[in-house]
PLY file of the C-alpha trace (Angstrom):
ply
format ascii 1.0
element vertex 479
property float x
property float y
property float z
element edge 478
property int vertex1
property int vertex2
end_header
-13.57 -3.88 7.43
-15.15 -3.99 10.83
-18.32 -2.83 11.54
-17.49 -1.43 15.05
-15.23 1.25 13.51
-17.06 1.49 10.79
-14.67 2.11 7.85
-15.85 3.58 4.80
-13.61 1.57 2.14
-13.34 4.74 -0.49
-12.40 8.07 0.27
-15.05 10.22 -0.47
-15.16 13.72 -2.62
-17.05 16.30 -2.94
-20.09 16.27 -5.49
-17.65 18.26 -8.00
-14.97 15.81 -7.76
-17.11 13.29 -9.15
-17.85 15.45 -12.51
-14.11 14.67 -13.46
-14.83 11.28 -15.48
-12.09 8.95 -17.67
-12.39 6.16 -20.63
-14.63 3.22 -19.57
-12.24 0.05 -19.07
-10.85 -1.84 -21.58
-11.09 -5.40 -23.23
-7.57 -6.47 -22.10
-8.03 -5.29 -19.13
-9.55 -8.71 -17.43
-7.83 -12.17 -17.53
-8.44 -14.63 -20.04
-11.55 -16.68 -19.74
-9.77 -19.22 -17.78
-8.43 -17.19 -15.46
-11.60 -15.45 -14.77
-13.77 -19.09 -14.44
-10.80 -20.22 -11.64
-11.60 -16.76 -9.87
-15.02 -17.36 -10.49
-15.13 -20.44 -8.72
-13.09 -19.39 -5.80
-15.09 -16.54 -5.04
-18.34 -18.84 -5.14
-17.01 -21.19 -3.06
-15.38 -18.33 -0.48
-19.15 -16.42 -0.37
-21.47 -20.03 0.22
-18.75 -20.59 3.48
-20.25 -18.88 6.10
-17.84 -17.02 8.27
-19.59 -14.37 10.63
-18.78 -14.83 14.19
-21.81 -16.80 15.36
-22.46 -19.98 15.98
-22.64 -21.05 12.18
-19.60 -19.08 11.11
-16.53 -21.18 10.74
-13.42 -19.50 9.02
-11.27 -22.53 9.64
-13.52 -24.24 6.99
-12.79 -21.29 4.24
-8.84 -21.21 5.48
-8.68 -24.99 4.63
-10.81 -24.59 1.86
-8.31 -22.13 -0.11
-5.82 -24.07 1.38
-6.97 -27.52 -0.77
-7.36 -25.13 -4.22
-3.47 -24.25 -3.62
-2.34 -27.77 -2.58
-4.21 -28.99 -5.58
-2.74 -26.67 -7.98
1.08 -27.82 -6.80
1.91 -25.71 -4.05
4.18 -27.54 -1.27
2.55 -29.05 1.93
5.15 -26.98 3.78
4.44 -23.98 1.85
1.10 -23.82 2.78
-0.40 -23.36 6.38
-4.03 -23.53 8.54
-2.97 -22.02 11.83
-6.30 -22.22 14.02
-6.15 -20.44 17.98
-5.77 -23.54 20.65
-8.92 -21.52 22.22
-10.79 -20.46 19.23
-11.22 -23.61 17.07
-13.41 -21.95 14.32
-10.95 -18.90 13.94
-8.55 -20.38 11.41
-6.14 -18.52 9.06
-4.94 -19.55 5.68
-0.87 -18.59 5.53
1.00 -19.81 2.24
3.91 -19.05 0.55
5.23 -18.55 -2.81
9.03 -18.90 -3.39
11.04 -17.02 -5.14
14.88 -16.44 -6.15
17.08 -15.94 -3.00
17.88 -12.45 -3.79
18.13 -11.15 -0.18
14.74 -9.47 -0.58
11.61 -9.61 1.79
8.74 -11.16 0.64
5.76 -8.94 0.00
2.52 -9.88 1.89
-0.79 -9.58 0.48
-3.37 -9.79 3.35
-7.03 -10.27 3.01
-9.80 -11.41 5.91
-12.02 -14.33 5.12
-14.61 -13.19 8.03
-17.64 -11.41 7.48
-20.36 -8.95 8.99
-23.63 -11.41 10.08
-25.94 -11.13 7.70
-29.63 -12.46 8.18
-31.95 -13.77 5.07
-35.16 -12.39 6.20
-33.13 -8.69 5.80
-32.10 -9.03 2.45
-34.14 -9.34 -0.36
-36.57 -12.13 -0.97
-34.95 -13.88 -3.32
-31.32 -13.42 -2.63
-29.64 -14.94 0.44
-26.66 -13.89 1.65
-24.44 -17.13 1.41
-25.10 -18.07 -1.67
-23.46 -17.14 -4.64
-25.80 -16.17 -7.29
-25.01 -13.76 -10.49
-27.63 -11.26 -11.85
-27.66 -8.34 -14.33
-24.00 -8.15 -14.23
-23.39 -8.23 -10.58
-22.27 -11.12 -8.61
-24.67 -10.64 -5.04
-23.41 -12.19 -1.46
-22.18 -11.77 2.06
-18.99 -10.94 1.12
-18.17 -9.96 -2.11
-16.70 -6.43 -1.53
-15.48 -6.73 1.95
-12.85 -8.73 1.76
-13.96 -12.33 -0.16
-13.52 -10.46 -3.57
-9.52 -9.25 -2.35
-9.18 -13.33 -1.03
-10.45 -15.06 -4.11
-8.26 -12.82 -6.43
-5.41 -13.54 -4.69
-5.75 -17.38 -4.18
-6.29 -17.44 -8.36
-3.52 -14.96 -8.92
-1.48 -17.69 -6.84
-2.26 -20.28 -8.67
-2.01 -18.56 -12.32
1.24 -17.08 -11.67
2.27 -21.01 -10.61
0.70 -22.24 -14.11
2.64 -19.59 -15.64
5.84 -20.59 -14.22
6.63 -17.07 -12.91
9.44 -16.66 -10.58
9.85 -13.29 -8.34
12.45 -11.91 -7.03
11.52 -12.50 -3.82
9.04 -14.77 -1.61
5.67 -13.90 -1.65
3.47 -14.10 1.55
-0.79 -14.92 1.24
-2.74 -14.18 4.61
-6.28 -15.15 4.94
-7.58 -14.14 8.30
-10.43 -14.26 10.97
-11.92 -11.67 12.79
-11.26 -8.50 11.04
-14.95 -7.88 11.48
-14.60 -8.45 14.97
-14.29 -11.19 17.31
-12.40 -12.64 20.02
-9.02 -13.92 17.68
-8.05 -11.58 14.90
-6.07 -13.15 13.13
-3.54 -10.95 11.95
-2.70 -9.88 15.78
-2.56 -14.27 16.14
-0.21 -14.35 13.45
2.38 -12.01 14.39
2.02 -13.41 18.11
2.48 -17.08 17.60
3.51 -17.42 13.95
5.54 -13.58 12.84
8.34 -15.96 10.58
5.35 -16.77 8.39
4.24 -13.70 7.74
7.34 -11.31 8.32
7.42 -8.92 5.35
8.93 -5.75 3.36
5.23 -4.49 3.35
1.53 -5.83 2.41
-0.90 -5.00 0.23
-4.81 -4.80 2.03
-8.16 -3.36 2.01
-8.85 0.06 2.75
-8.59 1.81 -0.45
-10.05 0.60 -3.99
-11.49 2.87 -6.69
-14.37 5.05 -7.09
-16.56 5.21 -9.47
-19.39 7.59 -11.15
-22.17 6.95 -13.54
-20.06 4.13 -15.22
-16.83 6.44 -15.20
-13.38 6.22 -13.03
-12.92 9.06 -11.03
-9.55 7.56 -8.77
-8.05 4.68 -7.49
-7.68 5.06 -3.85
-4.23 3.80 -1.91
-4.70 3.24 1.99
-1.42 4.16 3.28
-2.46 5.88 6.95
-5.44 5.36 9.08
-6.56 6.88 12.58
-6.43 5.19 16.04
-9.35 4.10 17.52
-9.79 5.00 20.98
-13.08 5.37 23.73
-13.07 7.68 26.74
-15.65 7.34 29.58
-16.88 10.99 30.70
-18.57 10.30 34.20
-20.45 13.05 36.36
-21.14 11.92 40.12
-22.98 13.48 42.43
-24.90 12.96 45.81
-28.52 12.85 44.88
-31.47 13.70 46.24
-35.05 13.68 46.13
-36.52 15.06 42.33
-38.77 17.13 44.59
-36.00 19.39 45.82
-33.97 19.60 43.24
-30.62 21.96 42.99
-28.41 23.46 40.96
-25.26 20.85 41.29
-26.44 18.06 38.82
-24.87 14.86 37.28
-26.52 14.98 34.11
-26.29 18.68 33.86
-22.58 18.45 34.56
-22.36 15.70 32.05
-24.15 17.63 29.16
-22.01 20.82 29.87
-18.31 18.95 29.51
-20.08 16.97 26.40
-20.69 20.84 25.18
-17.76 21.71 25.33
-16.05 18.34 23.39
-19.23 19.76 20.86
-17.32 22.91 20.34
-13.98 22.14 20.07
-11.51 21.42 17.21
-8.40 19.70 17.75
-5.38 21.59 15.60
-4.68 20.49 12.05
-2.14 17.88 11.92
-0.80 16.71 8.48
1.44 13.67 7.74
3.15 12.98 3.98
0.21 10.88 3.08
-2.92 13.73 4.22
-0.56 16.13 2.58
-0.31 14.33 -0.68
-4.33 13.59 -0.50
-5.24 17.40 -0.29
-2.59 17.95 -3.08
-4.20 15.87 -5.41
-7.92 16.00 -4.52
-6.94 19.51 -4.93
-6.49 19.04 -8.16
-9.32 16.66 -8.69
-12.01 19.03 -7.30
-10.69 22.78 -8.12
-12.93 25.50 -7.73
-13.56 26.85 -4.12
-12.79 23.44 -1.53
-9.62 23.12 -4.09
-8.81 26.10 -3.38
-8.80 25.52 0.31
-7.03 22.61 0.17
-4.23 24.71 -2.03
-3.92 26.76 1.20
-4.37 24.85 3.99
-1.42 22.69 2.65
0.41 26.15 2.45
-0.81 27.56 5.78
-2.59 24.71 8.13
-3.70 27.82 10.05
-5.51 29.84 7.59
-8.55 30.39 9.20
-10.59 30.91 5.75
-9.74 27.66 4.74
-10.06 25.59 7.73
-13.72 27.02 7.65
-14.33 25.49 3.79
-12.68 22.21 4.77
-14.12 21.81 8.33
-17.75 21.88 7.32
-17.58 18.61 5.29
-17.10 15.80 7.56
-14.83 13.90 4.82
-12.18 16.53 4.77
-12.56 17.68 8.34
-11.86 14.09 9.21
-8.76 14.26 7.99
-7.16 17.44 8.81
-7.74 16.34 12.35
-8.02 14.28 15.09
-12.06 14.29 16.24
-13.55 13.17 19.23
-17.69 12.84 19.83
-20.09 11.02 21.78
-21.95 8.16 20.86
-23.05 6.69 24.12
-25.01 8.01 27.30
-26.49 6.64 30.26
-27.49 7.99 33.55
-29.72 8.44 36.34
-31.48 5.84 38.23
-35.00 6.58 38.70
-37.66 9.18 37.41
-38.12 10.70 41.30
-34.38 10.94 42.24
-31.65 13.30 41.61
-29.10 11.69 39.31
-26.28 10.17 41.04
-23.87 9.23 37.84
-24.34 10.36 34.22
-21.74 8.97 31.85
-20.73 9.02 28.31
-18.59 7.20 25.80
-16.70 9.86 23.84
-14.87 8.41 21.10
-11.73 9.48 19.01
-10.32 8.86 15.71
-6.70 9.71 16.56
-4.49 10.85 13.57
-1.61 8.26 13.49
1.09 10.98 14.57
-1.35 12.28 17.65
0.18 11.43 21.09
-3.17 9.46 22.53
-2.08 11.03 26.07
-2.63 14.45 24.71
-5.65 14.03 23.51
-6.88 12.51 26.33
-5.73 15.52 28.70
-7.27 17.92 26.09
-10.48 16.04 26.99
-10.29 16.27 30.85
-9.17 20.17 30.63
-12.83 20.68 28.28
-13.91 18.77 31.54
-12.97 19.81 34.14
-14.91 22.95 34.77
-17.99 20.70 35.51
-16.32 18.36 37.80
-16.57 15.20 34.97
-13.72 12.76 34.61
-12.34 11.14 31.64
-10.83 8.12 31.66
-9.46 6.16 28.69
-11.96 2.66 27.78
-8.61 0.87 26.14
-5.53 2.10 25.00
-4.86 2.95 21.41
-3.25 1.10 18.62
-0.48 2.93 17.27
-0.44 2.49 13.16
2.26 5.18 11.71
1.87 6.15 8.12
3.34 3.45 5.67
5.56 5.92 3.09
4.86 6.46 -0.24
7.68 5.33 -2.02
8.25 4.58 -5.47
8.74 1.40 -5.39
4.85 0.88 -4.21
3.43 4.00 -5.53
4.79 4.64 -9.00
4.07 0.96 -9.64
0.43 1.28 -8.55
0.00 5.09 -10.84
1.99 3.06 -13.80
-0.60 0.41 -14.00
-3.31 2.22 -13.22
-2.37 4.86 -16.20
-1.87 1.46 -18.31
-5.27 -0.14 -16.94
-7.14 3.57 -17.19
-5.64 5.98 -18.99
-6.18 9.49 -16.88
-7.25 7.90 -13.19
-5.63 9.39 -10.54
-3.83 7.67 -7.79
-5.31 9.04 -4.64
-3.26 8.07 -1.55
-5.67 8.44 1.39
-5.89 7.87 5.14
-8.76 5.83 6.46
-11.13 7.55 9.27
-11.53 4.33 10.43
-9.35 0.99 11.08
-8.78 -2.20 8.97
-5.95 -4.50 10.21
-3.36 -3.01 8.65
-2.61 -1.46 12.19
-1.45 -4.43 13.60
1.02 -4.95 10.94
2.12 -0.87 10.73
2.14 -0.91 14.78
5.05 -3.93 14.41
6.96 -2.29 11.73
5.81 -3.43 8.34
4.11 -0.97 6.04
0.93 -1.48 4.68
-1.26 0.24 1.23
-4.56 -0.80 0.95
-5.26 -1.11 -2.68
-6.82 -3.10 -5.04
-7.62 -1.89 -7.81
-11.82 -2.48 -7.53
-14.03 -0.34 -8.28
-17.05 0.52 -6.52
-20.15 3.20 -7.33
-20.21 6.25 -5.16
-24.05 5.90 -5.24
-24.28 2.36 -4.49
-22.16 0.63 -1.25
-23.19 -2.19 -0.03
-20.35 -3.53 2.07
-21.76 -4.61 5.39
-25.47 -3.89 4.60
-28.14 -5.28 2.65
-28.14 -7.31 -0.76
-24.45 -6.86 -0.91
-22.54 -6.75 -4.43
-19.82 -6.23 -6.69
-19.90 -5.57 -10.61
-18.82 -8.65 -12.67
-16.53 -6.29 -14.52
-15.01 -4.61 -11.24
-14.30 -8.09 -10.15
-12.01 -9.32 -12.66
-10.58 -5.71 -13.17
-9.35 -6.24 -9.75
-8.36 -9.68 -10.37
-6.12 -8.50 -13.89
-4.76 -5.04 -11.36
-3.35 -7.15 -8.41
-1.91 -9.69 -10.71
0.23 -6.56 -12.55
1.15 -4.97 -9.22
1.89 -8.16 -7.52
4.22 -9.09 -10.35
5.60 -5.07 -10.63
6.62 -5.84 -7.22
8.47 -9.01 -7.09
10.42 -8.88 -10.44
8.21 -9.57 -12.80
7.64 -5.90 -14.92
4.64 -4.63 -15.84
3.15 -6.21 -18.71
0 1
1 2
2 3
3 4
4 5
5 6
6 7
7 8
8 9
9 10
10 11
11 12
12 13
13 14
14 15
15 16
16 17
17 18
18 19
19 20
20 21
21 22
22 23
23 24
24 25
25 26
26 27
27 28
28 29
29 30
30 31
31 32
32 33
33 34
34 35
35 36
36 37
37 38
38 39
39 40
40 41
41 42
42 43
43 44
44 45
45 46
46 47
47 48
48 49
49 50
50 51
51 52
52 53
53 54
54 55
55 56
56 57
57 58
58 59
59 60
60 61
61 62
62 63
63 64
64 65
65 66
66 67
67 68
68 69
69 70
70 71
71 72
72 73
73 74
74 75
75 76
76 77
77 78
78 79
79 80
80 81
81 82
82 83
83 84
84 85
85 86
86 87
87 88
88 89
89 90
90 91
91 92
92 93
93 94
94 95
95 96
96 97
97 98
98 99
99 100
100 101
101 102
102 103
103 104
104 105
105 106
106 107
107 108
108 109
109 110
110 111
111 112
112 113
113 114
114 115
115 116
116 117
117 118
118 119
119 120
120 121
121 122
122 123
123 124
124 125
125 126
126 127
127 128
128 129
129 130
130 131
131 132
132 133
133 134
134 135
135 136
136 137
137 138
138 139
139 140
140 141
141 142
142 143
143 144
144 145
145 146
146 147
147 148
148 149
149 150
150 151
151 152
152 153
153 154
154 155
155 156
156 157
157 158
158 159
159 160
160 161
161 162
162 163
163 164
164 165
165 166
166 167
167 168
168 169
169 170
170 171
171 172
172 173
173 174
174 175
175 176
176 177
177 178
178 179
179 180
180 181
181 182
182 183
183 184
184 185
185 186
186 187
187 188
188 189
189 190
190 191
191 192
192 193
193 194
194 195
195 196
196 197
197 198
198 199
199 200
200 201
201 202
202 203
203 204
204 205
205 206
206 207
207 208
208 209
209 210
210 211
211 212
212 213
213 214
214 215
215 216
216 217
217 218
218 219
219 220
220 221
221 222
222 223
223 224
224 225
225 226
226 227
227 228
228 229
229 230
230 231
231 232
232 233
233 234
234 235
235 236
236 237
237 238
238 239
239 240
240 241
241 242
242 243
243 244
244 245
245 246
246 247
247 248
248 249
249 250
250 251
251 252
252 253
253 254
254 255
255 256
256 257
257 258
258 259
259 260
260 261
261 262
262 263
263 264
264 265
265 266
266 267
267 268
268 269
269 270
270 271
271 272
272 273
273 274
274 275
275 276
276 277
277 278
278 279
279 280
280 281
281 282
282 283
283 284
284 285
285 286
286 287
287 288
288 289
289 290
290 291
291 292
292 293
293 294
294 295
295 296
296 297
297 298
298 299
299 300
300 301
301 302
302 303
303 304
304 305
305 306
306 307
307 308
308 309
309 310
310 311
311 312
312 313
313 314
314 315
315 316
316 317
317 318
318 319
319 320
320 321
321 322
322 323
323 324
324 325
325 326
326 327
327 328
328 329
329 330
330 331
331 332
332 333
333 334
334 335
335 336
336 337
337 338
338 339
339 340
340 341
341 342
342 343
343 344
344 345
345 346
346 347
347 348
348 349
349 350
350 351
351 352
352 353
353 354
354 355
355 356
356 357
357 358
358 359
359 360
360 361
361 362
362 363
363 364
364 365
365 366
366 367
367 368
368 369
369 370
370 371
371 372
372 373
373 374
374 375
375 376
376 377
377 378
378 379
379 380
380 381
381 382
382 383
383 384
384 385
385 386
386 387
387 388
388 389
389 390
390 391
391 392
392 393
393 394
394 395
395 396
396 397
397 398
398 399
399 400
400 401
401 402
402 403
403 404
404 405
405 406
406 407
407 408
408 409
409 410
410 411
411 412
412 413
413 414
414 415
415 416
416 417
417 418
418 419
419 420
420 421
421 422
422 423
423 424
424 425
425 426
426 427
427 428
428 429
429 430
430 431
431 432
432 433
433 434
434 435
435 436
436 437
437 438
438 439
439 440
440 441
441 442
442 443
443 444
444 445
445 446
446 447
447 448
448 449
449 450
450 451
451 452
452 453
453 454
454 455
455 456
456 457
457 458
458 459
459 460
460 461
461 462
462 463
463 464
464 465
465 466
466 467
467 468
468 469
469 470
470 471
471 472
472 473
473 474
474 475
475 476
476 477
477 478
């Protein structure tokens, strides 16, 4: 998940959410040794690969890495692809696929970025550095291991099980490792579906962007990505003459400027709902109860009840997704402490909901602006990324194993504030769920920041939950 949008990977609830708690998992609910030591591996060998995007990182060596495990374990030569960017050499992506019956199906992609956040020894812990591999008290500690390496190494071992196993789906399936999701100057999924879209054409993909949550040791959901936001900047700029600071009058850039930020401050863009907020308020509804259930109950009734609005707009996690939100993050202006200030400007930037004409928001902000003589101009256009539907076919497959996996766990479809690359794939057509079925503490994420890690157990929970859904999907039942 990139750090410059900064995505939070679960969707958080409120404090009385988290008193709702289910069984602890079960034995059969990880792979046999074997399977787990062949993820194990994987995974080690995916985290002590640096790929940051710096001069050290190299995710052509990890795509060709993964790429030897499959060749190894009997997949085709022509089955299995390192497509590296003429102009970006280190930027490789791992595309292979796994046949299945000609039944006139698409294949189903499961995507999963092999780039990571930089990450610098001397600001982790003393003993732990950040690409290497090393297993303590239960957790397994690296740059890496819950954003995405963990979602990459599962499904390079699911690969090759489901090969040992002789499994055949009903259709093809697709396995993206990619660059730059973090950032950088080739993302790879946007690379794919420029140069390479036959390879990686699909019904719909499984990503990152949801995953469970967790409290004191107990399930409280398992999360499905199936909507996020757009992501887009807007300049607010303030000229003005200038002047000497000893005469100073009333007409002022920075004044202007802090007057049209003001009034951004102050207002609320109207409460927009798609199928997959709607069916997030319905069941955190249900989840939390009490008053912000309650709310939710009637916002989803009445988007305009005022009473409501005023429950759900003063926690940042709900307000976030009732509506699209705008603030500024940025400011610069002025050019000297004795002069007037010429130009004061200010990024303002928007999480868009996914069914929010960009244009409209953008001449919502230049109206708030206008009185004060700022203009607003758009930094880059926005990414469209429509809601992916919750059907059955996706859906009920991921609530029947999780109800098999965790008797009690709600599915929680959610949208993500933020952006993972599941846009580029939504923006061209092809639905995308994050979901993966690990868990991660409420109280403890570490994605992106220091002395990253993952429980041992969540790990090859995940690893036994992809390799039921991926086989739900394509044929092969639920076990």
């Amino acid at each position: 998940m990139r750090s410059s949008t900064c995505i939070i990977r679960l969707a958080p609830l409120s404090l009385a959410a988290l008193l709702v708690v289910h069984a602890p998992a079960r034995a059969q609910n990880v792979p046999s040794a074997e399977h787990r030591d062949l993820a194990r591996s994987i995974f080690a060998e995916l985290i002590e690969i640096n790929t940051t995007d710096s001069e050290r990182g190299d995710n052509t060596v990890a795509a060709r890495a993964m790429a030897r495990r499959l060749l190894d374990a009997g997949f085709p030569e022509e089955d299995v692809h390192v497509l590296v960017p003429a102009d970006a050499p280190t930027k490789g992506n791992l595309v292979a696929r796994y046949r299945g019956r000609d039944t006139g199906k698409k294949p189903v992609l499961l995507l999963a970025h092999i780039d990571v956040v930089q990450a610098l020894s001397e600001d982790w812990s003393a003993d732990l550095d950040p690409f290497e591999f090393l297993e303590r008290e239960g957790y397994y500690y690296g740059r890496g291991v819950t954003d995405d390496k963990d979602e990459a190494a599962i499904y390079t071992a699911n690969f090759i099980r489901m090969r040992e196993e002789g499994f055949v789906p009903d259709r093809d399936i697709i396995l993206a490792l990619t660059a730059d999701e973090e950032g950088g100057p080739r993302n790879g999924v946007a690379y794919l579906l420029e140069e390479h879209r036959d390879l990686v054409d699909a019904a719909f993909a499984l990503n990152e962007g949801g995953g469970g949550m967790e409290k004191d040791g107990r399930k409280v959901s398992n999360n499905v990505q199936a909507s996020e936001k757009m992501f887009q900047s807007f300049f607010f700029t303030a000229t003005n003459p200038g002047g000497h600071s000893s005469l100073p009058v009333k007409e002022n850039a920075i004044y202007d400027l802090a007057r049209a930020l003001s009034a951004v401050q102050e207002y609320d863009f109207p409460v927009m709902l798609n199928e997959v907020t709607e069916a997030y308020f319905s069941r955190t509804a249900e989840i939390v109860g009490g008053a912000t259930g309650d709310a939710m109950a009637r916002v989803l009734a009445d988007p305009e009840d005022p009473a409501a609005l005023a429950v759900l707009s003063g926690e940042p996690q709900y307000n976030s997704r009732l509506r699209t939100t705008c603030v500024a993050t940025l400011l610069e202006g002025g050019h000297a402490e004795n002069a007037l200030p010429q130009l004061a400007r200010a990024n303002v930037n928007c999480r868009i909901l996914p069914t929010h004409d960009p244009e409209e928001v953008r001449a919502r902000l230049q109206a708030l602006a206008d009185p004060y003589g700022v203009v607003v101009e758009p930094r880059a256009e926005a990414r469209p990324s429509p809601p992916s539907p919750l059907t059955d076919e996706v859906l009920g497959s991921i609530e029947r194993i999780t109800e098999q996996m965790w008797p009690g766990t709600p599915v929680l479809p959610v949208m993500s504030t933020g952006a993972t690359d599941g846009l580029y794939l939504r923006r061209e057509g092809i639905p995308v769920y994050g979901v993966s079925g690990l868990f991660h503490d409420v109280d403890d994420v570490r994605a992106h920041g220091q002395d990253e890690r993952i429980l041992i157990e969540h790990f090859y929970e995940g690893q036994e939950f992809l390799y039921r859904l991926v086989k739900a999907l394509t044929g092969g039942g639920i076990a």
